[in-house]
C-alpha positions in Angstrom: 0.0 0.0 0.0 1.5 3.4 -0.9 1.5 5.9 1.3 2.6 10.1 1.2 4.0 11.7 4.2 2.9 15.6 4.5 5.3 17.4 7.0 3.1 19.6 8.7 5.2 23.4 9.1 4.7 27.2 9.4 3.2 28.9 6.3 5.4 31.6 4.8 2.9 32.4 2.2 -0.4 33.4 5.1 0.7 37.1 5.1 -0.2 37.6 1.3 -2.8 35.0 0.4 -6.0 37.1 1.0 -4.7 39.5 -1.8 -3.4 36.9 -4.3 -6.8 35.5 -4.1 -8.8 38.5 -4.6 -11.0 36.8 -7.7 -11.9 34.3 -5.3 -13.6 36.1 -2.8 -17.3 37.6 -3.3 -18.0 41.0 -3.5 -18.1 42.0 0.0 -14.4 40.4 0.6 -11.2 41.6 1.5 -8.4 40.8 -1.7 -7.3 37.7 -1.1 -0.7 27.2 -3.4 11.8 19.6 -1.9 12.7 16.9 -3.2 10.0 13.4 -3.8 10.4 10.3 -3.9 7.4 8.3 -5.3 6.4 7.4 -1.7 7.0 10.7 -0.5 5.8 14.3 -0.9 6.5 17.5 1.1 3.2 19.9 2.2 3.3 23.2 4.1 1.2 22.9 7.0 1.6 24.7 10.2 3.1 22.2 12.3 6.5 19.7 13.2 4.2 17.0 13.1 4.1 13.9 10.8 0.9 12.6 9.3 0.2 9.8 6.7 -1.9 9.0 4.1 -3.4 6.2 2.4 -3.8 7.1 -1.2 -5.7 4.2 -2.4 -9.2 5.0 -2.6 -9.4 8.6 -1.0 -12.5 10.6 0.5 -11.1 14.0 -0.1 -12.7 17.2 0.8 -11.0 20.3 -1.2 -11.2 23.7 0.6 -8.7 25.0 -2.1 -10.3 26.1 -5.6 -7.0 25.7 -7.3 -6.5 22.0 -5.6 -9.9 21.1 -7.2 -9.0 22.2 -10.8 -5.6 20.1 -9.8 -8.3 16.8 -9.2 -10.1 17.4 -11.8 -7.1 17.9 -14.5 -5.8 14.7 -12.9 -8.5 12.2 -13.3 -9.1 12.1 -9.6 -12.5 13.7 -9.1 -14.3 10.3 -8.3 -12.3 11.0 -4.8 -13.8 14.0 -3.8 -16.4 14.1 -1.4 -17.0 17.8 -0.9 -15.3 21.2 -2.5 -15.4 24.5 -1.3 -17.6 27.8 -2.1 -15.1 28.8 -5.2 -14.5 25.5 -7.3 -15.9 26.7 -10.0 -14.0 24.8 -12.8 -13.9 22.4 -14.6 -18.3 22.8 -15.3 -19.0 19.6 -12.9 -17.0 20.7 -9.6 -19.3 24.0 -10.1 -22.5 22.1 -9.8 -20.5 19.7 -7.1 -22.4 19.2 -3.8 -22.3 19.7 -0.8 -19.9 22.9 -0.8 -18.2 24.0 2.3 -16.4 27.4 3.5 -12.8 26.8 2.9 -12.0 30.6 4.9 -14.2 29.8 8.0 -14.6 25.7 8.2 -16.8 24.2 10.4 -15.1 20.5 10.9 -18.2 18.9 12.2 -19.6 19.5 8.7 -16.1 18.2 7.5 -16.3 15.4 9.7 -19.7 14.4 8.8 -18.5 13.6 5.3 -15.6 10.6 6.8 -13.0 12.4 4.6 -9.2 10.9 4.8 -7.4 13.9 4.1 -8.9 17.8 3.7 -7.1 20.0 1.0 -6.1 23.2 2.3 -4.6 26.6 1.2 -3.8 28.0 4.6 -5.0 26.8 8.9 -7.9 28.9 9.3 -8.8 28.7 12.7 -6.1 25.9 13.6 -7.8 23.8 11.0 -5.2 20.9 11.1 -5.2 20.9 14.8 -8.5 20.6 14.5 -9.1 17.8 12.4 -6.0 16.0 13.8 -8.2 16.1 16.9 -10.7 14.0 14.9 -8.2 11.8 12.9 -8.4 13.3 9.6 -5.3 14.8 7.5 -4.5 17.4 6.0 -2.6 18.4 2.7 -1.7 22.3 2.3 -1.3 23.7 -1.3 0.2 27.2 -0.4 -0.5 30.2 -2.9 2.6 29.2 -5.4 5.6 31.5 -5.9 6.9 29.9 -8.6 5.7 28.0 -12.1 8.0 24.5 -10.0 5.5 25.6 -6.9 2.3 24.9 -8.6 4.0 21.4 -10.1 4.9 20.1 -6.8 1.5 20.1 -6.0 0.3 18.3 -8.8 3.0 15.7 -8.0 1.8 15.7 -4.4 -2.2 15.3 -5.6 -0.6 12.8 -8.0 0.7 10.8 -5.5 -2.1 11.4 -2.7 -4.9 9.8 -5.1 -2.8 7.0 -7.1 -2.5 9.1 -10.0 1.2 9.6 -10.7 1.1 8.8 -14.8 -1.6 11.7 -14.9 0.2 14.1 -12.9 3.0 13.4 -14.8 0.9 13.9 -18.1 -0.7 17.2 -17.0 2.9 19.0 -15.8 4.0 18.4 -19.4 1.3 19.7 -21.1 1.1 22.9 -19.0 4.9 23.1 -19.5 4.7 22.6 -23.2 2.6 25.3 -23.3 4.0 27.6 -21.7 7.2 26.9 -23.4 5.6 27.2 -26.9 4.0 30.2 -26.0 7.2 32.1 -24.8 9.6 30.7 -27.9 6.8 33.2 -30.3 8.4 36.3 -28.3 11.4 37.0 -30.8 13.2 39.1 -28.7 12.6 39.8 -24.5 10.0 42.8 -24.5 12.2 45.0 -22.1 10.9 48.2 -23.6 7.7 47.3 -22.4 6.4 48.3 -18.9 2.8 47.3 -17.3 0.6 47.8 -14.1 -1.0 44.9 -12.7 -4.1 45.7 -10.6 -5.7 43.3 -8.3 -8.7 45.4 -7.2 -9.6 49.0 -7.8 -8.3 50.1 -4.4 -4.8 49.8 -6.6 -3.2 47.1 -5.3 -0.9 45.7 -7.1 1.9 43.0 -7.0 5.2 42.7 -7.9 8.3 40.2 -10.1 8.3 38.0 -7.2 5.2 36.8 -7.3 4.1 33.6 -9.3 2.1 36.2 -11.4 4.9 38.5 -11.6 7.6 36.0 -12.3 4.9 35.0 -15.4 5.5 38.6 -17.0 9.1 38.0 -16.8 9.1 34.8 -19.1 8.5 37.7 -21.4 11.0 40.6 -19.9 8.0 42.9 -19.4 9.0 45.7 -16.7 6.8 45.9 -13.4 5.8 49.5 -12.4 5.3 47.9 -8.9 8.6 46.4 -8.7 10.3 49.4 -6.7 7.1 51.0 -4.8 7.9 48.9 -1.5 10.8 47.1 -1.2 9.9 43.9 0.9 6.4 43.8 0.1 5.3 41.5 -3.2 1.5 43.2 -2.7 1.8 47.0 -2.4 -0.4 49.0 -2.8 -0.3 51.9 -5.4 -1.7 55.1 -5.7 -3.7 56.9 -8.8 -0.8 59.2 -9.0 2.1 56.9 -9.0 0.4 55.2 -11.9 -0.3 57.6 -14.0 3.2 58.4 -13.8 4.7 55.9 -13.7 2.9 55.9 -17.4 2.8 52.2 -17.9 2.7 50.8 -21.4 0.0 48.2 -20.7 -2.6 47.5 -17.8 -3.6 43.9 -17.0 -7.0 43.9 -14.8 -7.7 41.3 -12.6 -10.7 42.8 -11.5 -12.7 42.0 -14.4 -15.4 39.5 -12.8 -15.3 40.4 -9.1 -14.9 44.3 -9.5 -16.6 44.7 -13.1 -13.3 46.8 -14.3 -13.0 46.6 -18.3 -10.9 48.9 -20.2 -14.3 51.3 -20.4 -13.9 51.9 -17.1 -10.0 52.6 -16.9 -10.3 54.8 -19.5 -13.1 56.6 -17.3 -11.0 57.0 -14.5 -10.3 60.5 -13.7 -6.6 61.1 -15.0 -6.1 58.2 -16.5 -6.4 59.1 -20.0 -3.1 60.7 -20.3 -1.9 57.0 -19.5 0.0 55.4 -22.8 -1.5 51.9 -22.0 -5.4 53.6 -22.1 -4.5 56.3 -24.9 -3.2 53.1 -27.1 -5.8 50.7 -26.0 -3.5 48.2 -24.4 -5.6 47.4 -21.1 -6.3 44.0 -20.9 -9.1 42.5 -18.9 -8.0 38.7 -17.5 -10.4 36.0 -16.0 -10.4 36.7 -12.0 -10.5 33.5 -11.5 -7.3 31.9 -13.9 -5.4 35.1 -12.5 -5.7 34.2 -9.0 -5.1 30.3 -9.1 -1.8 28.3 -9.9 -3.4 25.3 -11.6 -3.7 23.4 -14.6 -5.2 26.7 -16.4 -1.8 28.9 -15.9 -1.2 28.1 -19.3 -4.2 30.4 -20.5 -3.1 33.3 -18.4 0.3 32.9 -19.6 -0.8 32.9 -23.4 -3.1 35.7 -22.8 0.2 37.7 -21.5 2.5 36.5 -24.2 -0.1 37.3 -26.9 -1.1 40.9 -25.2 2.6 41.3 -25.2 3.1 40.3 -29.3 0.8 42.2 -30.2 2.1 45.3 -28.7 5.7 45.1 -28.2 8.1 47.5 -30.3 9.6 46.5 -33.5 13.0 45.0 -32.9 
């Protein structure tokens, strides 16, 4: 019988994770993913403590939207017994019941369900301590940093559910992909500078980010890079923008906040901005911009075709 080990240890990634996951909050929500062996996989989880996992026939509960999509690209949604408020994708964990808070969970209604491991972003409320308390495990998907962040995962989910071939399978088709999509930028787009607005109080993020570090498969140049040195979510001000003058704006507002280039081009000010004077703001999908799963490969084309089409002659 196989079994994966997740090391249970302190997030690093808590302080940001409300505003990388802004698109999957509602309305009335603040802005919000090591070496294996085939036996093994490394999690973050906020302890020193040890728990294991039979991944032969799993009852998995997913409190992660991104996680889901990561099931789901796998072949392993047979083993999901509940999903939270925000899996949305692929069209059947949308209509998936029951559904469950993944920001506020209630483990009795997680317990009810007899699940053998929850998926987890972040330890709301001392979730793992919690269902420890109850003998059920956790696995904790951090907001990824990095494109080798969000394939760990899929390693980890691949190995949690039995489905190594079709983790395997999924990594090289979102690496193909992104691969293709970067070898049609002749030359690094350097000249090319761009603001990246997470919710239309302005706040932004910067390279270091997994978003950011996206844009720089493609040399763009972050106007939020320098703003606040130590903090990958600043936010920015109307001012700083429009003069910082940015060549393109990427909205990932779109859904949640109902931004469209319309209503950039509305903003008082913003007019004089070279990105809105040569229509190059871009709305994305709230939802692909916020996750690190099998759909990064759409957001990336989406940047490395906004960035074709408007990047200088060479």
């Amino acid at each position: 019988m196989s079994i994966v080990s997740l090391r249970r240890r302190g997030l690093a990634a808590l302080a940001v994770g409300a505003l990388f996951l802004v698109a999957c909050s509602d309305d009335s929500s603040s802005p919000e993913s090591t070496t294996e062996t085939a036996a093994t996989a490394e999690a973050t989880a906020p302890a020193d403590t040890t728990a294991t996992v039979d991944n032969e026939g799993e009852r998995i509960v997913s409190l992660s939207a991104t996680a889901t999509e990561m099931l789901y690209a796998i072949g392993a949604q047979d083993q999901i017994v509940a999903v939270d408020l925000y899996s949305d994708y692929p069209e059947a964990a949308a209509g998936f019941e029951p559904r469950l808070d993944g920001f506020e969970p209630n483990v009795e209604a997680i317990a009810e369900l007899e699940p053998t491991v929850v998926l987890a972003m972040s330890d709301p409320g001392n979730l793992a301590e919690q269902l420890a308390a109850v003998d059920i495990d956790v696995w904790f998907g951090p907001a990824a940093t990095t494109l080798d962040d969000s394939y760990r995962q899929i390693t980890e989910l691949g190995e949690l559910t039995g489905k190594t071939t079709e983790a395997e399978a999924v990594i090289a088709a979102i690496k193909a992909g992104v691969e293709e999509t970067v070898a049609k930028i002749d030359a690094p787009a350097t000249d090319l500078s761009y603001f990246y607005e997470l919710d239309t109080t302005y706040f932004s993020l910067t390279s270091n980010t997994f978003v950011g570090q996206l844009f720089s498969l493609f040399g763009a140049q972050n106007i939020a890079d320098e703003v606040e040195p130590g903090n990958d979510y600043p936010q920015l001000s109307q001012e700083f923008i429009v003069s910082a003058n940015p060549d393109m704006i990427f909205l990932a507002d779109t859904k949640y906040e109902k931004q469209s280039p319309e209503t950039v081009a509305a903003r008082p000010g913003w007019g004089v901005i070279d990105a809105v004077k040569n229509g190059r703001v871009i709305g994305l999908n709230d939802d692909i911009a916020s996750r690190w799963g099998p759909r990064v490969v759409d957001l990336v084309k989406v940047i490395g075709e906004s960035i074709a089409a408007y990047a200088p002659a060479g």
